[in-house]
N, C-alpha and C positions, 0 to 999 in steps of 0.2 A: 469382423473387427470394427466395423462401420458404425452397427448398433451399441458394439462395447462402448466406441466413444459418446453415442448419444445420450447412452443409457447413465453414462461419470458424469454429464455436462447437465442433465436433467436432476441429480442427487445432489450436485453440490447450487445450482441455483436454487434446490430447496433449501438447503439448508442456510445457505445466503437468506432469503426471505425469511424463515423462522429467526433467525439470530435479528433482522432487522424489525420482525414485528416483536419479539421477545425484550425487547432492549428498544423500548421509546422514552424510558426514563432520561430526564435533563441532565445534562455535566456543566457545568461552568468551568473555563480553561481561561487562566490571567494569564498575562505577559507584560510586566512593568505596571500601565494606568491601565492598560488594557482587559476588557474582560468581554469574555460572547461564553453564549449557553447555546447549546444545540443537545438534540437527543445524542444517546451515547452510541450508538451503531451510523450515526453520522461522522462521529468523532476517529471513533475505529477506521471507517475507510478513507477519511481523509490522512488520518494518520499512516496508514498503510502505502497509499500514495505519494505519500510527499515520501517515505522510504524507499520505494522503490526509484524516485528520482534522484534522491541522495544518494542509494546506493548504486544505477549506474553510473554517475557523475563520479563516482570514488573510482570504481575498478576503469574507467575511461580515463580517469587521471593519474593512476597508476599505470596502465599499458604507456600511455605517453610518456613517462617519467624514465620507463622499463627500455623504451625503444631509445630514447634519448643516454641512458648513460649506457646502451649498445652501442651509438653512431648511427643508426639505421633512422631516416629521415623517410 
């Protein structure tokens, strides 16, 4: 089972790497005045990241919410 997981962990950093060398074409992303260009496999994982922060911050603000209109502190 050991090598099972090395063998998943070794396929998907390739394909990580292909998607990042496949995808060095520039994006420019505005915000109001604001404007930055980065490759787009850059963009991708920063995007990615910042959801996965969002999204534990939501289901953490939810269980909080969840526990509070229980009473349970």
């Amino acid at each position: 089972m050991r090598w099972v997981h090395v063998a998943l962990i070794v396929v998907f950093t390739g394909i990580v790497l292909l998607f990042k060398i496949q995808n060095l074409e520039s994006a420019t992303v505005t915000l109001f005045s604001m404007s930055i260009t980065l490759p787009v496999s850059v963009l991708v994982a920063g995007i990615y990241v910042l959801g996965m922060l969002t999204g534990s911050f939501l289901v953490s603000l939810l269980r909080s919410w969840i526990r509070g209109a229980r009473g349970v502190d």
